[in-house]
PATITI-829251 format. One record per residue: x negated, y negated, z negated of N, C-alpha, C in turn; residue in three letters. Coordinates in steps of 0.2 Angstrom, whole numbers, plus 2048, in hexadecimal, padded with zeros to 3 digits. Layout:
# residues N
XYZXYZXYZAla;...
# end
This chain:
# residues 307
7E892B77B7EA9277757F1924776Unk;7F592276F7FD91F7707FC91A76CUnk;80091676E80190F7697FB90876AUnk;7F890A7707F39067727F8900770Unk;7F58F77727F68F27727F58EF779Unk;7FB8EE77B7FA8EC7837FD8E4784Unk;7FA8E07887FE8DA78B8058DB78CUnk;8078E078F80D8E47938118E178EUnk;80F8E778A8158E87818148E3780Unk;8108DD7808108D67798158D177FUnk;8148D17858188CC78A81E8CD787Unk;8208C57888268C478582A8C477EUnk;8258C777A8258C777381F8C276FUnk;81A8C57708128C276C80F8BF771Unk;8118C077980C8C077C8128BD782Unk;8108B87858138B178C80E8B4792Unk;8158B47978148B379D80C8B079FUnk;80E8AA79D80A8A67A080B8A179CUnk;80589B79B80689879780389179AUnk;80488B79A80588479D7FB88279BUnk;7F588079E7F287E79E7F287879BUnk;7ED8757967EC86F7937EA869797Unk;7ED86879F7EF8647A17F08687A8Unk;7F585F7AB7FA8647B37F68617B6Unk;7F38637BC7EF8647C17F585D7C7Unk;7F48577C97F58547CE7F78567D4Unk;7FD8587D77FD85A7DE7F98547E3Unk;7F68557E97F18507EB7F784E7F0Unk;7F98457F17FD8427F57F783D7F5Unk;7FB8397FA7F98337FA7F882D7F5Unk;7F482A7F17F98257ED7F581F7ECUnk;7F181C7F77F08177F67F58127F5Unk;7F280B7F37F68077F17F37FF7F2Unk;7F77F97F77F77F77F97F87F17F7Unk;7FD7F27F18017ED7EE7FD7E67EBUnk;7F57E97E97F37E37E57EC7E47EAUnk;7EB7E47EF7E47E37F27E77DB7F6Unk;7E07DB7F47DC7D07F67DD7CF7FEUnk;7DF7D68017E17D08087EA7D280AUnk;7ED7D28057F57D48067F77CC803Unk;7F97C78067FC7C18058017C17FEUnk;8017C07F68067C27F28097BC7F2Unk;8117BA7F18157B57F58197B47EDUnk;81D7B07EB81F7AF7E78257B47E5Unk;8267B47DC82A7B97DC8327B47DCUnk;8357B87E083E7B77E38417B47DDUnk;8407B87D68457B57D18477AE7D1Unk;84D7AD7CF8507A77CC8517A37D4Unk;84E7A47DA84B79F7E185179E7E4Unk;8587A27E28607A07E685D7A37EEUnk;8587A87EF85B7AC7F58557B37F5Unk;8597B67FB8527BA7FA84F7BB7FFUnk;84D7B48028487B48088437AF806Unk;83D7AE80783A7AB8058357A880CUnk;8367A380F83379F81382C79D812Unk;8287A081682179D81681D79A81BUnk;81C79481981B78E820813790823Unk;81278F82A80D79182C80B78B82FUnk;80678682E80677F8307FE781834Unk;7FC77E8397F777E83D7F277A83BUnk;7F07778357E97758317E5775837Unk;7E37718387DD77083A7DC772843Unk;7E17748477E277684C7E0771850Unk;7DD7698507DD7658567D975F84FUnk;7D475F8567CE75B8577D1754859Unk;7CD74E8567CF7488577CA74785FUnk;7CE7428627C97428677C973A86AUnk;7C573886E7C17308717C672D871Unk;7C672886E7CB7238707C771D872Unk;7CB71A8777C671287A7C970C877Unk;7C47068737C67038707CD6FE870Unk;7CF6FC86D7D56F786E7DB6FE872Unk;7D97028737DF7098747E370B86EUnk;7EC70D8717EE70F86B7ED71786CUnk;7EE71C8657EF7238647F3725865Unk;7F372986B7FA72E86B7FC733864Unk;80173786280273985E80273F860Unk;80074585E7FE74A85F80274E85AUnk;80675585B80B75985880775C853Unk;80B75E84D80976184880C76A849Unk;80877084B80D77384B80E779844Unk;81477984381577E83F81B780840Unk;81A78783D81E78C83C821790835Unk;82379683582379883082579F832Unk;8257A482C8267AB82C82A7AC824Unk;8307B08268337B481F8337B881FUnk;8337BA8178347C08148397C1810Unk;83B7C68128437C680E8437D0807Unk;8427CE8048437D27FC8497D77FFUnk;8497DE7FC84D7E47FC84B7E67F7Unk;8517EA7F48527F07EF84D7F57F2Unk;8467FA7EE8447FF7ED8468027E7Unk;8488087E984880D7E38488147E2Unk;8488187DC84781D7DB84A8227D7Unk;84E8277D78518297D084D8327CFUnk;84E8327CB84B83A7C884F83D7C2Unk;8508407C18568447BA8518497B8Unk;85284B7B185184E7AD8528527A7Unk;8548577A88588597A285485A79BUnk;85B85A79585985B78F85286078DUnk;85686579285286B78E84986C792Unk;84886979784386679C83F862798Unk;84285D79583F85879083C85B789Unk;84085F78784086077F83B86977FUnk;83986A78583287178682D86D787Unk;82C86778A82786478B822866788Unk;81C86978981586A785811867782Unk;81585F78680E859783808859783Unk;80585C78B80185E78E802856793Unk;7F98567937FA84E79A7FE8507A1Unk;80184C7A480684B7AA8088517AAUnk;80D8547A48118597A48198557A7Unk;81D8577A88238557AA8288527A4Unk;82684D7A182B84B79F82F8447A1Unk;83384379C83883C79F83383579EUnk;82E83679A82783079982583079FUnk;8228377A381C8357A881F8367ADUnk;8278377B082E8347B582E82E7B5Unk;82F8297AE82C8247B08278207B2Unk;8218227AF81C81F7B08188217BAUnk;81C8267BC81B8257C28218237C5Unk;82481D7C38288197C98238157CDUnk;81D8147C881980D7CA8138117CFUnk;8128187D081281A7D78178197DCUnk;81C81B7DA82181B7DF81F8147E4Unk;8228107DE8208077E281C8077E3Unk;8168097E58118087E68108097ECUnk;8138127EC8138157F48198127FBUnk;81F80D7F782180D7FB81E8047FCUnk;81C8027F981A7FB7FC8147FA803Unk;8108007FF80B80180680C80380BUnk;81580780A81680A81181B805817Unk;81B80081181E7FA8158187F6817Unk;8137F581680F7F081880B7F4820Unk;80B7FB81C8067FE82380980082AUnk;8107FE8288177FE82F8177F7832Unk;8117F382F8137EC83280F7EB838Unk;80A7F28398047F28408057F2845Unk;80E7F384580F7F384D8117EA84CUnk;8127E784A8167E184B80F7DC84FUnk;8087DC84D8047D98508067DA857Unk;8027D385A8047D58607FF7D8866Unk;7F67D685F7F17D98667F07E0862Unk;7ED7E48667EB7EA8617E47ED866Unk;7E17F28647DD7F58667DC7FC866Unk;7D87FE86A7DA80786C7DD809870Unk;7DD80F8727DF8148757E6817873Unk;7EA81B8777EE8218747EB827876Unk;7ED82C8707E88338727E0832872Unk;7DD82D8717D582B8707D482C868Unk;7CE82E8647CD82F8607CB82885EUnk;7CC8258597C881D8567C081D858Unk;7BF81785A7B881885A7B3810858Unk;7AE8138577A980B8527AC804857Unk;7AD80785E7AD8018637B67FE861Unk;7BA8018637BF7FF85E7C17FC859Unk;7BC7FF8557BB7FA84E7B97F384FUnk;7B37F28537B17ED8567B37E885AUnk;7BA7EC85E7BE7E68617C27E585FUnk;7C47E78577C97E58527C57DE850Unk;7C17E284D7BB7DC8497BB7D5850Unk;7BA7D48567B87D085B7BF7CF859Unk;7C47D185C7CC7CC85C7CE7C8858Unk;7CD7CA8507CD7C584B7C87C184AUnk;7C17C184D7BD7BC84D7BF7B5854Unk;7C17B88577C27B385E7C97B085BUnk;7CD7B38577D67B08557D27AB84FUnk;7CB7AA84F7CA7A68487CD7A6841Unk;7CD7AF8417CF7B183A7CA7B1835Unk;7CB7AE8307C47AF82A7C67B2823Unk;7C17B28217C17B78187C07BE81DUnk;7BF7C28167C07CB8157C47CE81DUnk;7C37D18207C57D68257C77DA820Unk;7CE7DE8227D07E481F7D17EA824Unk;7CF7F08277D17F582A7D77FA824Unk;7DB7FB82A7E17FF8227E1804828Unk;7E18088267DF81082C7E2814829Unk;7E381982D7E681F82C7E082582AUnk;7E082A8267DA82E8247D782F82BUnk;7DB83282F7DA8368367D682F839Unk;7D782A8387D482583C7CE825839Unk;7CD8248327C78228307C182882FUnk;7C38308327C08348327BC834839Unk;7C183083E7BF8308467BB829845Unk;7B98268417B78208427AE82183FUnk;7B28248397AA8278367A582C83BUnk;7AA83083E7A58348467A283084AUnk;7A682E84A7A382685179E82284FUnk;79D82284879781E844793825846Unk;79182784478B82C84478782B84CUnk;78A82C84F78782A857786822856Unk;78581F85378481785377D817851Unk;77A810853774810851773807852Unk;77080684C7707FC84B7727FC844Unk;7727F58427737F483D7797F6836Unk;77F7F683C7867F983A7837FD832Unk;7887FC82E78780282778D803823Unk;79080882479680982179580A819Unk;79980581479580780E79980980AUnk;79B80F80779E8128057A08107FCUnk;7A88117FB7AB80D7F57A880F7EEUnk;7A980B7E97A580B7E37AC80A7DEUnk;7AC80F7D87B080E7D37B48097D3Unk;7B08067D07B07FF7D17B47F97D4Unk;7B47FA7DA7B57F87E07BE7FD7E3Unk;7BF8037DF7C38057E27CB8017DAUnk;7C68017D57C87FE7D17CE7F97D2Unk;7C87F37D57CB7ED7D87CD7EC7DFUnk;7CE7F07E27D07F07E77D67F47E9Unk;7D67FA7E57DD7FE7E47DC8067E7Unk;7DF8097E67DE8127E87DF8107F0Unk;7DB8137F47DB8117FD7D48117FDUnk;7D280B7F97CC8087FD7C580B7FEUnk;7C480D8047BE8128047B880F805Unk;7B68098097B08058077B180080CUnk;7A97FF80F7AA7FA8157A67FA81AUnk;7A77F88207A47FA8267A47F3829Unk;79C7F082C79C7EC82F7A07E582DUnk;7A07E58267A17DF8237AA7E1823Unk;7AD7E78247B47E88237B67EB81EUnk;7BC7EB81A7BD7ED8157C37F2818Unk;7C17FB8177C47FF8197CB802812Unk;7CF8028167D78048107D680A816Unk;7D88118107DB8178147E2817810Unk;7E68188167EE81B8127F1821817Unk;7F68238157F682981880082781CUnk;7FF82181880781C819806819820Unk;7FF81A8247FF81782A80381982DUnk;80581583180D81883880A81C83EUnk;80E82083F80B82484580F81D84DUnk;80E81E85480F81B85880E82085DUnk;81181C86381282286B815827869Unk;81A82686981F82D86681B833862Unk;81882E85C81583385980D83685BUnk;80A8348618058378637FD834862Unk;7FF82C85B7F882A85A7FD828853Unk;7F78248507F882184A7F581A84AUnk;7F98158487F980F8497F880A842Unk;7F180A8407F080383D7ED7FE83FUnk;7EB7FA83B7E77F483C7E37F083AUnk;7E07EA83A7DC7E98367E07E1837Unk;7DD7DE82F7E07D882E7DD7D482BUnk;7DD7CF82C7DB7C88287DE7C6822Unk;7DD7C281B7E17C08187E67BB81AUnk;7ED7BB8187F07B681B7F67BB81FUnk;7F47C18237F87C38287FD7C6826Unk;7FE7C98208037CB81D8077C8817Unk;80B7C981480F7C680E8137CB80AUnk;8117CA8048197D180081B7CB7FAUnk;8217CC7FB8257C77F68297CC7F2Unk;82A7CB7EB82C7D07E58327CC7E1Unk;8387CF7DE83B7CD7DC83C7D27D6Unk;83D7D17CF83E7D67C98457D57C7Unk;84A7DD7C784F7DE7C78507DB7C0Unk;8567D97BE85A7D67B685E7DC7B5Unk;85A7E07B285F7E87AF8617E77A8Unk;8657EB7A686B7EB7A08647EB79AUnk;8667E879585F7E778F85E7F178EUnk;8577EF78B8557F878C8507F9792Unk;8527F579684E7F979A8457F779BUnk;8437FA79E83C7F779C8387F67A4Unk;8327F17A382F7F07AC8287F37AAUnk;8267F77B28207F97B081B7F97B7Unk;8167F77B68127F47AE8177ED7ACUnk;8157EC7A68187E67A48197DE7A8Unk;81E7DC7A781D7D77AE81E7D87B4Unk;81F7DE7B781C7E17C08257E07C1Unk;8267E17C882A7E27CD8307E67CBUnk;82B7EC7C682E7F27C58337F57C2Unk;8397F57C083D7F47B983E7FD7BAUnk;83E8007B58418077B58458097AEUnk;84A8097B085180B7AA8538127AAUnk;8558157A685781A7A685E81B7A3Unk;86381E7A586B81F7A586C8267A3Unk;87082879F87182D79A87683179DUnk;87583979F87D83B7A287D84179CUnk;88184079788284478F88784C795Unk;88B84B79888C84F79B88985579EUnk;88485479E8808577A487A85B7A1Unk;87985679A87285579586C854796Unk;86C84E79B86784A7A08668457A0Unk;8608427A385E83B7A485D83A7A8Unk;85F8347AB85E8317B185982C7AFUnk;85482D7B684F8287B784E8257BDUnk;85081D7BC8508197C384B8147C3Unk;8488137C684280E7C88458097CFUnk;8448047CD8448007D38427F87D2Unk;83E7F57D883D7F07DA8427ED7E0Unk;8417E77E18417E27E68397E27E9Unk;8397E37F18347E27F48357DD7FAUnk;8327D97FC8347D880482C7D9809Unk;8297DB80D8227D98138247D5816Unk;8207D18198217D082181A7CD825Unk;8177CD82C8127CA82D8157C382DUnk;80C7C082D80E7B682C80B7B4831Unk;8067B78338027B38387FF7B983FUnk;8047B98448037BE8497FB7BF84AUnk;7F77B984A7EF7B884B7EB7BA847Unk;7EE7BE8427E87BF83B7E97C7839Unk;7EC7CC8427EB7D283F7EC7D2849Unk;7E87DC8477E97DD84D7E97E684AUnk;7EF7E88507EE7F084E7EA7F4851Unk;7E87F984D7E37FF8527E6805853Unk;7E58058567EA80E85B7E481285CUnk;7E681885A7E281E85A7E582485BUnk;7E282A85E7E683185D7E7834854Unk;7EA8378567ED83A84F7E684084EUnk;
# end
């Protein structure tokens, strides 16, 4: 027979290559987020302060016991001691460009590529780079626990958990681990026997606590990021567990040319976009002021593990 009707003959007339699915599929990244969980110390925002370091006093409350005095004796004076720790704010940012004609095929299909959802993922971007500064702060402790080349294990965890109870740390424990740690930790568990109960995250709970948080172990509240630092020239991976208090992130929001907008509303975030008519694009730049820095050497301790 002749004349049949084939796909062949309809492609590119009647009939498309291929044609964009009724939504884009997420490539799979990391997109824990550090920024808003309850054991990250949040410091005030930098605006209008006349610097961009922000001083935070570390005063010794409660550190000394009064003690016997005989009567008609005078009181010696006994020192108060403090300290403090800064944080100093930098420029993060991000740019992305766009073309006209990029924009104006758009399908209008969810997280298809347009100049909307280029912006709307700066407030990823900040996201991923705040926790990559907070999970680089593991080396700065100065006790840590583990091994190099050693797989993480329950007891590790335990002597994290002992270090900040003997440092007189209190509130929530946070473990911030690396996948590969929290997979070795989970093996570890399984040959354990007692009480221990690893209780794994609820909606809910990931909700309020932020993309990371996987559950809790022995009263620890476990963070996975993939933002952990590697250590030993690369041969383990170095988190840690921390107390509230131990860290600080201090925010400043840029004052950009009117137009431009912060996101989410109020945040750190400002994202402007600048028009190159030459080119027939658009530019999209996201950026904040961030600063970290630890507060209290005592209320964190790193863990080392193999990769």
């Amino acid at each position: 027979m002749a004349n049949e009707v084939y796909f062949s003959g309809l492609s590119g007339n009647a009939r498309l290559a291929a044609i964009l699915n009724q939504f884009v599929v997420t490539k799979l990244t990391d997109t824990a987020s550090l920024v808003n969980h309850p054991s990250i110390t949040q410091l005030r925002s930098m605006n209008g302060s006349g610097s961009t370091v922000v001083q935070v006093p570390v005063v010794s409350w409660g550190a000394n016991a009064m003690a016997s005095v005989a009567e008609n004796a005078t009181v010696s004076n006994t020192a108060l001691t403090t300290t403090n720790a800064n944080v100093t704010i930098a420029r993060q940012a991000l740019r992305r460009q766009i073309s006209d004609l990029a924009q104006l095929t758009g399908a209008g299909i969810a997280l298809d590529v347009t100049l909307e959802n280029i912006a709307a993922d700066m407030v990823l971007a900040y996201n991923k780079r705040v926790t990559t500064m907070i999970a680089a702060l593991s080396s700065g402790f100065s006790a840590s626990v583990g091994s190099t080349t050693v797989d993480l294990t329950v007891a590790n965890f335990y002597a994290a958990i002992f270090g900040l109870q003997l440092n007189s740390a209190d509130g929530m424990f946070t473990a911030i681990l690396h996948p590969q740690q929290i997979n070795d930790l989970i093996s570890s568990l399984r040959s354990e026997t007692g009480p221990g109960q690893y209780l794994a995250t609820t909606q809910d709970q990931v909700q309020a606590k932020g993309p990371g948080f996987r559950g809790n172990l022995f009263g620890v509240d476990i963070f996975a990021s993939a933002n952990v630092p590697t250590a030993t020239a690369g041969a383990d991976y170095l988190g840690m567990m921390i107390a509230p208090g131990a860290i600080g992130v201090a925010t400043a929001t840029a004052a950009p040319m009117v137009g431009a907008a912060t996101l989410p509303s109020q945040s750190p975030i400002v994202v402007e976009l600048e028009r190159d008519a030459s080119s027939g694009s658009t530019i999209v730049v996201g950026s904040a002021f961030v600063g970290v820095a630890e507060l209290d050497d005592l209320r964190g301790i790193g863990i080392l593990s193999d990769l």
